[in-house]
Biopython code that builds the backbone (N, CA, C, O; Angstrom):
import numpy as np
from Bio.PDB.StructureBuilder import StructureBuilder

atoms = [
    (1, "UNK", "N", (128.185, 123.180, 30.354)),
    (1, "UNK", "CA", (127.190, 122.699, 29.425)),
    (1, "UNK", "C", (127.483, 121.231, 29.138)),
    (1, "UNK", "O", (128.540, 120.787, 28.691)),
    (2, "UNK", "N", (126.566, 120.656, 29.411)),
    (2, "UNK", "CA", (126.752, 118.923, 29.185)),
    (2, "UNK", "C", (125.698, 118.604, 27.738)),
    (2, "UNK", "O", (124.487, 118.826, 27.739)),
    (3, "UNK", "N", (126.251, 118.207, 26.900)),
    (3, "UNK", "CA", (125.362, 117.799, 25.515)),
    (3, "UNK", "C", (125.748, 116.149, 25.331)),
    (3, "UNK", "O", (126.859, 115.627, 25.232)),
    (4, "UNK", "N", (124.218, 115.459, 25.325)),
    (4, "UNK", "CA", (124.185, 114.555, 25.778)),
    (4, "UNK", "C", (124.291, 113.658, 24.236)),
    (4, "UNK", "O", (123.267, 114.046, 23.675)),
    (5, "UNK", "N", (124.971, 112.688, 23.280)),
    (5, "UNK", "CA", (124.798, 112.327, 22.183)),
    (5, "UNK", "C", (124.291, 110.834, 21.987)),
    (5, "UNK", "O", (124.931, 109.906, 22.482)),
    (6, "UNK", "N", (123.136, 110.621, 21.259)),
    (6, "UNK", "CA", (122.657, 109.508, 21.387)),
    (6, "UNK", "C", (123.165, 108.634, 20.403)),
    (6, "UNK", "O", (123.143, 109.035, 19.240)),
    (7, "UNK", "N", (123.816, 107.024, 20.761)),
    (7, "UNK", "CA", (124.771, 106.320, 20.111)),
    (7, "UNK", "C", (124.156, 105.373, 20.025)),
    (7, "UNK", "O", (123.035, 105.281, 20.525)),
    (8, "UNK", "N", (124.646, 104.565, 19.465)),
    (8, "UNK", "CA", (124.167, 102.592, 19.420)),
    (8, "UNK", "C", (123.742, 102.111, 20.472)),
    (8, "UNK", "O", (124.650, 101.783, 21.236)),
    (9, "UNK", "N", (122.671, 101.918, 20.859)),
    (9, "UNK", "CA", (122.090, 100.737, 22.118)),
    (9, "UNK", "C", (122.320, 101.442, 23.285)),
    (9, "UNK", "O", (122.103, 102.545, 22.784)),
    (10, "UNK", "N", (122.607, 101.718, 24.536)),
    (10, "UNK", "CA", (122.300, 102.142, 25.242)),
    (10, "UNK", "C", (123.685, 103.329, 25.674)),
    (10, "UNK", "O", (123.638, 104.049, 26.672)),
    (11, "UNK", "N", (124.540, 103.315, 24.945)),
    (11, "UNK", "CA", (125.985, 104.018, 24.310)),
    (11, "UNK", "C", (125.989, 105.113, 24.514)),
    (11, "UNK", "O", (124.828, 104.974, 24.131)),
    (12, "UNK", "N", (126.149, 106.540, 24.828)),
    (12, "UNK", "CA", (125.782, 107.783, 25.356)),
    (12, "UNK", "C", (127.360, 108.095, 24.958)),
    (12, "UNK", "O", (128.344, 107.355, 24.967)),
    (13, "UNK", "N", (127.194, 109.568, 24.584)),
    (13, "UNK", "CA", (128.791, 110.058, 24.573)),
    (13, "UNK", "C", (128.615, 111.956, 25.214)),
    (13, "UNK", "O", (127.577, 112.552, 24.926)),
    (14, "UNK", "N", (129.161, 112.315, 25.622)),
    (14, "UNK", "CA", (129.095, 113.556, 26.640)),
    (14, "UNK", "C", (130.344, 114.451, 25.860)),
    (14, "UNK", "O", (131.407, 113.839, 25.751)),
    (15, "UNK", "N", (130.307, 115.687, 25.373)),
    (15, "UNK", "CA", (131.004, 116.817, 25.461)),
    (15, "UNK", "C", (131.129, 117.582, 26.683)),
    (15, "UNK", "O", (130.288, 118.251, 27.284)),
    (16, "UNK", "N", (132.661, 117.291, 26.992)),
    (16, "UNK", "CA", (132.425, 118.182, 28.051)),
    (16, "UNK", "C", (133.507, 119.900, 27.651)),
    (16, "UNK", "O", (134.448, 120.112, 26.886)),
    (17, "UNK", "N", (132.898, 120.601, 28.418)),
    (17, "UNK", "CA", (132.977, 122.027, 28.143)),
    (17, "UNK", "C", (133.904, 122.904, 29.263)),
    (17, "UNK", "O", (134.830, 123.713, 29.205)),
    (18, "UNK", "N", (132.898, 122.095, 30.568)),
    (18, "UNK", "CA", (133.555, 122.754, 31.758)),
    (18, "UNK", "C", (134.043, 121.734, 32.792)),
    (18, "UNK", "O", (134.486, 120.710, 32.272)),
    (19, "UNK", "N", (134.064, 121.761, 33.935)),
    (19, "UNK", "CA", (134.340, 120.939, 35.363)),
    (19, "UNK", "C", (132.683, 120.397, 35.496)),
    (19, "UNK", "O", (132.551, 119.174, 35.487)),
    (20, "UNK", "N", (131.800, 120.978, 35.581)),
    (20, "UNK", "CA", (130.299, 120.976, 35.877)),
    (20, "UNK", "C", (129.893, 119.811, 34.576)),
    (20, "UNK", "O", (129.351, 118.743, 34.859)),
    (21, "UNK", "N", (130.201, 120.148, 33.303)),
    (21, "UNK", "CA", (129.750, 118.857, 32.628)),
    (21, "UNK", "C", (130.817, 117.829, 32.427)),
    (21, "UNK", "O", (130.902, 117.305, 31.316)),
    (22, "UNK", "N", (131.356, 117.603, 33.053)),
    (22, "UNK", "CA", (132.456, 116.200, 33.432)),
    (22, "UNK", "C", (131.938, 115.985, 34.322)),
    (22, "UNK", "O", (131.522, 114.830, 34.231)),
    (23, "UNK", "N", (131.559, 116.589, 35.597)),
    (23, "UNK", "CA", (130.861, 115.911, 36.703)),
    (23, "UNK", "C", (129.169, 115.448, 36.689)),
    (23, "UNK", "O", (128.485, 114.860, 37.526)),
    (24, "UNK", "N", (128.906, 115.922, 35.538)),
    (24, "UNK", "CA", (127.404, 115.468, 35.060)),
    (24, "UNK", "C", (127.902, 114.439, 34.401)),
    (24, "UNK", "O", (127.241, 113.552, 34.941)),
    (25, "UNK", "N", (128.848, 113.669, 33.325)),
    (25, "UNK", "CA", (129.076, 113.010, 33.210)),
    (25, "UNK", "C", (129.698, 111.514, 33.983)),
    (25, "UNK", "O", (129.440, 110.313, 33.904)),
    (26, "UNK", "N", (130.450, 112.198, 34.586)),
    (26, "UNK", "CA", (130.953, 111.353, 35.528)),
    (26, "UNK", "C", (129.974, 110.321, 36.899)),
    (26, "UNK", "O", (130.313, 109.284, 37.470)),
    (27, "UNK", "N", (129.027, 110.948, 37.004)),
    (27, "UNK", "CA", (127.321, 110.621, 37.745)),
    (27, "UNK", "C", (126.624, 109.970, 36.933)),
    (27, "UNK", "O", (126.204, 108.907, 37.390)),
    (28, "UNK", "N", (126.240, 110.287, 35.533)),
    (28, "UNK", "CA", (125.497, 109.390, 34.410)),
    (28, "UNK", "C", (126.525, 107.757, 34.047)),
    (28, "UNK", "O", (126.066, 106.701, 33.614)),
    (29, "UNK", "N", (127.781, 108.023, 34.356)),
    (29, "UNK", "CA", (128.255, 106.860, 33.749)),
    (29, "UNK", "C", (128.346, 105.738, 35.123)),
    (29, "UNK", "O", (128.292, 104.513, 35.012)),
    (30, "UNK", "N", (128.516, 106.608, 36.587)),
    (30, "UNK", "CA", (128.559, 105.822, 37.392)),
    (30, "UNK", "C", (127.175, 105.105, 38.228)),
    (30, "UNK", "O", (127.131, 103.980, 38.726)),
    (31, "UNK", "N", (126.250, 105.993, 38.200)),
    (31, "UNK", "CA", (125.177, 105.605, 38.487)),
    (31, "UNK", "C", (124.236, 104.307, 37.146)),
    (31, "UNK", "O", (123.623, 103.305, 37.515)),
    (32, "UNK", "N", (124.373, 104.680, 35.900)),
    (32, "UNK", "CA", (124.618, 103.609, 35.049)),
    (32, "UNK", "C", (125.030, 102.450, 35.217)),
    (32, "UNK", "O", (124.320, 101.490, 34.917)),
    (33, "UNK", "N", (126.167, 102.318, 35.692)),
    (33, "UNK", "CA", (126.723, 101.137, 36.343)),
    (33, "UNK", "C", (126.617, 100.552, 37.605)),
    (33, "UNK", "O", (127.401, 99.869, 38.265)),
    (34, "UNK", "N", (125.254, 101.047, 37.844)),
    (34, "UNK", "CA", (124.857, 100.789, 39.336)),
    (34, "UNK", "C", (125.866, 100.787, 40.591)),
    (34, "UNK", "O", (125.887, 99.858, 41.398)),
    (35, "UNK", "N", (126.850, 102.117, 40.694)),
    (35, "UNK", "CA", (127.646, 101.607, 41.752)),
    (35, "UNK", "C", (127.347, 103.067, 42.626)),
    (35, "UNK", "O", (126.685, 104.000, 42.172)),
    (36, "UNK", "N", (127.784, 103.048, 43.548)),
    (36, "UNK", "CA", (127.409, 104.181, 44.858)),
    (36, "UNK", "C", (129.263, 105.254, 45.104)),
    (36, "UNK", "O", (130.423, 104.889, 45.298)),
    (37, "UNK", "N", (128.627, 106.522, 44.957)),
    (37, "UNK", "CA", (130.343, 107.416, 44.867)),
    (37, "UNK", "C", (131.346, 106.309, 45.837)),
    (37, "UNK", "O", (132.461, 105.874, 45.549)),
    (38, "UNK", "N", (130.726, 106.111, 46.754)),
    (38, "UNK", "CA", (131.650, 105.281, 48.062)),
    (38, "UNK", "C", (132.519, 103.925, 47.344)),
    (38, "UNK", "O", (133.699, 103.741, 47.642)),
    (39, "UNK", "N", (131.804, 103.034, 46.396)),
    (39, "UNK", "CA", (132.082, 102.128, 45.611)),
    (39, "UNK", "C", (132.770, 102.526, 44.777)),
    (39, "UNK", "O", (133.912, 102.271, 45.156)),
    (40, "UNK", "N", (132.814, 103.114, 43.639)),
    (40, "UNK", "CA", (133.427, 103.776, 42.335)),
    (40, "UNK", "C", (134.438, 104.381, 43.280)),
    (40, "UNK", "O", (135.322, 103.532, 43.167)),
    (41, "UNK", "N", (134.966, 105.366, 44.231)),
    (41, "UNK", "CA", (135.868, 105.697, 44.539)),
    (41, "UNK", "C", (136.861, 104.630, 45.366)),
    (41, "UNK", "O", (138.091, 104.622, 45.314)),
    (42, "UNK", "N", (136.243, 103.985, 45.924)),
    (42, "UNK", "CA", (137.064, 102.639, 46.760)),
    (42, "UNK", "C", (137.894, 102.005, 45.143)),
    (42, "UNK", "O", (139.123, 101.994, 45.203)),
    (43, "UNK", "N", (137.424, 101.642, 44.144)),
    (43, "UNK", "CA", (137.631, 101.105, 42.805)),
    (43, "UNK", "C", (138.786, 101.836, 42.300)),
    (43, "UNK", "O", (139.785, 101.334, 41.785)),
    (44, "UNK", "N", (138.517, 103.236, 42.526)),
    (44, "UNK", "CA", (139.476, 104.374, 41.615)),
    (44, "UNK", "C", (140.812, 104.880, 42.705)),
    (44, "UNK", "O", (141.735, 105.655, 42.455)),
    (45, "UNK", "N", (140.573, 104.279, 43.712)),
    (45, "UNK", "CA", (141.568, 104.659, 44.815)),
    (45, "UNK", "C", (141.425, 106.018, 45.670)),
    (45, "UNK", "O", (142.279, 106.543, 46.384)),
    (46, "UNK", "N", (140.175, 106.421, 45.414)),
    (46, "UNK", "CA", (139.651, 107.854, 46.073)),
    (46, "UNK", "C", (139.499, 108.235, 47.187)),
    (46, "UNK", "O", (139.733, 107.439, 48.097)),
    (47, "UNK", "N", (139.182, 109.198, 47.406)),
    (47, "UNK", "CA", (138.387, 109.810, 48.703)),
    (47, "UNK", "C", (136.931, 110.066, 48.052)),
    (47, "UNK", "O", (136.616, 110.648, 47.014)),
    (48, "UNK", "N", (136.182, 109.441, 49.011)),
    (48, "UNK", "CA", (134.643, 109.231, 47.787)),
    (48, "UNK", "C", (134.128, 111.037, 48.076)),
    (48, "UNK", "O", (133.359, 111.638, 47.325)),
    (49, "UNK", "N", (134.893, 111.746, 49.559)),
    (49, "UNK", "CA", (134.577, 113.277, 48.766)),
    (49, "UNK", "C", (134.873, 114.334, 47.809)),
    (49, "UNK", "O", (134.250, 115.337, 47.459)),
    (50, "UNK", "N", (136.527, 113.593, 47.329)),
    (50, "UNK", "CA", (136.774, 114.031, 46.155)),
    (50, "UNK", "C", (136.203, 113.800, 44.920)),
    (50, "UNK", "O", (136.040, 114.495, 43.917)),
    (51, "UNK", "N", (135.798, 112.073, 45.384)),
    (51, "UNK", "CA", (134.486, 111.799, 43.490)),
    (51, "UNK", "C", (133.582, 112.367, 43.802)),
    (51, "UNK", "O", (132.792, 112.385, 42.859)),
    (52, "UNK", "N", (133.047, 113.107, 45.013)),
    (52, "UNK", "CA", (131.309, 114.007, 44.999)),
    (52, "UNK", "C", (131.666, 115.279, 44.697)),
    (52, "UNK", "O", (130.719, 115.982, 44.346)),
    (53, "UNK", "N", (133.121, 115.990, 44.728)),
    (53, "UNK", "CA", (133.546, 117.582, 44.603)),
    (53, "UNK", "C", (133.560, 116.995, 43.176)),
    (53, "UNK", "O", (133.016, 117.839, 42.464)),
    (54, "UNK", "N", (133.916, 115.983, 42.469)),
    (54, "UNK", "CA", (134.302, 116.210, 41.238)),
    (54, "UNK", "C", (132.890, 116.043, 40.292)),
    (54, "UNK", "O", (132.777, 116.472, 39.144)),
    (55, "UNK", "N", (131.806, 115.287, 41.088)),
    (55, "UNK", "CA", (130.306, 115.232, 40.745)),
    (55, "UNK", "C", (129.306, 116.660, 40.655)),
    (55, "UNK", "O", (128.475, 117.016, 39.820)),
    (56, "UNK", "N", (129.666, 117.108, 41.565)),
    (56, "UNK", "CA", (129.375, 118.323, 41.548)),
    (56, "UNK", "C", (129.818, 119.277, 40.953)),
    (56, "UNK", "O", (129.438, 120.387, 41.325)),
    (57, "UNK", "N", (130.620, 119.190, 40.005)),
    (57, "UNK", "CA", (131.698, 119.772, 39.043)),
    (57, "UNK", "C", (132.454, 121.146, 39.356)),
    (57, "UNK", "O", (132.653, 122.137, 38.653)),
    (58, "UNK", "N", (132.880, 120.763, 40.971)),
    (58, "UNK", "CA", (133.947, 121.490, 41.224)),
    (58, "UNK", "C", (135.092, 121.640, 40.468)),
    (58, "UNK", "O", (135.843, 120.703, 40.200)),
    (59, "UNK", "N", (135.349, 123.432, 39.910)),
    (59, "UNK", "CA", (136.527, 123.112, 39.128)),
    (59, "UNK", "C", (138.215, 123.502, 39.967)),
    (59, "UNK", "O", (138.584, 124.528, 40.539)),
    (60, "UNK", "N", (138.815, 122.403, 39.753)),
    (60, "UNK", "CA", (140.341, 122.262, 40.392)),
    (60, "UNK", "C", (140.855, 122.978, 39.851)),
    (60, "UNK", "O", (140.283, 123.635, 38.982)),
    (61, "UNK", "N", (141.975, 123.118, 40.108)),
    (61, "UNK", "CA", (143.123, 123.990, 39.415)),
    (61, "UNK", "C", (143.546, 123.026, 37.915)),
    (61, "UNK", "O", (143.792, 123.575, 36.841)),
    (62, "UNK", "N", (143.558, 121.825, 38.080)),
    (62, "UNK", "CA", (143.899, 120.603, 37.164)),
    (62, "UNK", "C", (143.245, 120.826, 36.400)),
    (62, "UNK", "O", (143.931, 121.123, 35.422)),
    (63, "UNK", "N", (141.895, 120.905, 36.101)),
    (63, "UNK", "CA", (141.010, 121.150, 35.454)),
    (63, "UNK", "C", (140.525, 122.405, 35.022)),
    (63, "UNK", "O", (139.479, 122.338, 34.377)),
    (64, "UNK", "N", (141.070, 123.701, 35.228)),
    (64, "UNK", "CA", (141.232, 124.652, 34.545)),
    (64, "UNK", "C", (141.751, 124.959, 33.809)),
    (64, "UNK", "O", (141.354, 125.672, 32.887)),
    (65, "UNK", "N", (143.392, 124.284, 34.057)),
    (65, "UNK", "CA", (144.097, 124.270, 33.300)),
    (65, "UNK", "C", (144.246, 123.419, 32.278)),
    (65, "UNK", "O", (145.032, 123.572, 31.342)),
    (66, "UNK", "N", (143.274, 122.240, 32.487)),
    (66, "UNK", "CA", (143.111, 121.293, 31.522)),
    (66, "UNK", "C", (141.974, 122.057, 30.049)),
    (66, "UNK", "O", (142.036, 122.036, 28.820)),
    (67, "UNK", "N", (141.010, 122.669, 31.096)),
    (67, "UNK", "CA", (140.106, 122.941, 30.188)),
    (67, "UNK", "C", (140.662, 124.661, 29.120)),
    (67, "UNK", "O", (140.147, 124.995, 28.053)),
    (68, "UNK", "N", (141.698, 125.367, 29.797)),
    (68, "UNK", "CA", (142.061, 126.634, 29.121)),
    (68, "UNK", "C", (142.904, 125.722, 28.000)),
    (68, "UNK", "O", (142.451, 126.124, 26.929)),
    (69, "UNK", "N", (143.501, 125.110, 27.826)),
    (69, "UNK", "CA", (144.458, 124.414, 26.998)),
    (69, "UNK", "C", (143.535, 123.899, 25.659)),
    (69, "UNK", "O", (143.701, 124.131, 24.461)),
    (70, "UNK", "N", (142.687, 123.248, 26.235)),
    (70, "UNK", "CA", (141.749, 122.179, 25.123)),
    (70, "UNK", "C", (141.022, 123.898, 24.311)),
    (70, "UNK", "O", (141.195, 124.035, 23.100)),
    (71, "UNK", "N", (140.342, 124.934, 25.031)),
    (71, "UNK", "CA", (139.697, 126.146, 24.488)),
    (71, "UNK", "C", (141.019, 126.694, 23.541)),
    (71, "UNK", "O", (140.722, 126.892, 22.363)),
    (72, "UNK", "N", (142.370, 126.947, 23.901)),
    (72, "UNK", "CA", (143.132, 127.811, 23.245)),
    (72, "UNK", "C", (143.500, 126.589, 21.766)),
    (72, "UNK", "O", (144.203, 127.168, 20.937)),
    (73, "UNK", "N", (143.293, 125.691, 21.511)),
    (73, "UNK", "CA", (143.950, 124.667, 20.748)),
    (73, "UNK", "C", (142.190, 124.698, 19.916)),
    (73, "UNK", "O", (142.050, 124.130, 18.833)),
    (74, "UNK", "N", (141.398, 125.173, 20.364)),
    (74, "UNK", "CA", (140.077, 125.067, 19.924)),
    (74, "UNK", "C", (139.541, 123.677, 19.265)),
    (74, "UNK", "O", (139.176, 123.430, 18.116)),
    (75, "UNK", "N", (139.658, 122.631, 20.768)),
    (75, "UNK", "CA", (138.870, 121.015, 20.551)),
    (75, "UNK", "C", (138.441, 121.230, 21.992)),
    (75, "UNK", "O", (138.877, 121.981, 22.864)),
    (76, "UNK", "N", (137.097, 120.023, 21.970)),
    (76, "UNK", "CA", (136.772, 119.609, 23.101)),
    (76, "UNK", "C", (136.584, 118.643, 23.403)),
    (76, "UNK", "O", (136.355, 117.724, 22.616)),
    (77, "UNK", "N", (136.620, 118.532, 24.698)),
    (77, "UNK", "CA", (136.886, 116.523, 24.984)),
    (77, "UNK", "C", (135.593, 115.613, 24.811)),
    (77, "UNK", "O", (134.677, 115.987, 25.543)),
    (78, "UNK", "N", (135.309, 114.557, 24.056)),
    (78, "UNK", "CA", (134.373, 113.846, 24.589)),
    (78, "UNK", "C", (134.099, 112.334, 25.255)),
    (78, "UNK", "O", (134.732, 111.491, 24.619)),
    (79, "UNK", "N", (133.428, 111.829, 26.222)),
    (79, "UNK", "CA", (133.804, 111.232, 26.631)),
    (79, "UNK", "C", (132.564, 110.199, 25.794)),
    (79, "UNK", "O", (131.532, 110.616, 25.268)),
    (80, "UNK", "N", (133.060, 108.695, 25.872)),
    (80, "UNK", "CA", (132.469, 107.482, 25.464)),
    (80, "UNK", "C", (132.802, 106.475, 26.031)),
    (80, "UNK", "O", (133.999, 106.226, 26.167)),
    (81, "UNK", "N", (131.654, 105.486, 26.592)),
    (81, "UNK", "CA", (131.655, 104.467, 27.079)),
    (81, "UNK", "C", (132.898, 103.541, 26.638)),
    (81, "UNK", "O", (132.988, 103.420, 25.417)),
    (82, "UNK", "N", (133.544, 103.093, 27.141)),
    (82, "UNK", "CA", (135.059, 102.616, 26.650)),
    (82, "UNK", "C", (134.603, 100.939, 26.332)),
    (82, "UNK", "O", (134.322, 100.100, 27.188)),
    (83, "UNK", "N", (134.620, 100.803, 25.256)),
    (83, "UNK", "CA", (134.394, 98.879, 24.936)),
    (83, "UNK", "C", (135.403, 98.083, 25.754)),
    (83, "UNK", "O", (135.342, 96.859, 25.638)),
    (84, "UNK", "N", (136.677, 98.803, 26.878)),
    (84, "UNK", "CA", (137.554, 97.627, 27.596)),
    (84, "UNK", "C", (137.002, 97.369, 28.877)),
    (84, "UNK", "O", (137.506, 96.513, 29.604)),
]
sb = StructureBuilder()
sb.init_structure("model")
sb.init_model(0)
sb.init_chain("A")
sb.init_seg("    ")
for serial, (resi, resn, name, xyz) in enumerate(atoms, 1):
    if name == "N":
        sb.init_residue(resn, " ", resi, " ")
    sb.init_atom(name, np.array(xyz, "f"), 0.0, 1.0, " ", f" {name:<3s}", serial, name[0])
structure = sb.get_structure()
């Protein structure tokens, strides 16, 4: 579930829940920034098919375990355009 929160000026902030809405996020912030998976992953040091498994919100083992941790502690992550 991706819940989309509307902020100051063009500012967007994303709850994410699962693997699937981090990778809906992760597409809104990069396509935003006009750059192409191939670009943003060259940037991030990637394999640009690991930034499309992670677009597609394939969930990793990393991220299961990221996300059972954040559910048992009962918070969830949100993400925001970073002012750096």
């Amino acid at each position: 579930m991706l819940e989309k929160h509307a902020s100051t000026g063009s500012r967007s902030s994303f709850r994410i829940y699962t693997a699937a809405s981090l990778g809906d996020a992760i597409r809104h912030y990069r396509t935003e920034a006009g750059l192409t998976q191939a670009q943003l992953a060259e940037m991030a040091g990637l394999q640009r098919s690991y930034l499309s498994e992670l677009e597609s919100g394939k969930e990793t083992e990393q991220l299961k375990r990221i996300v059972r941790v954040l559910r048992q502690l009962g918070v969830r992550m949100t993400l925001d355009k970073a002012d750096w």
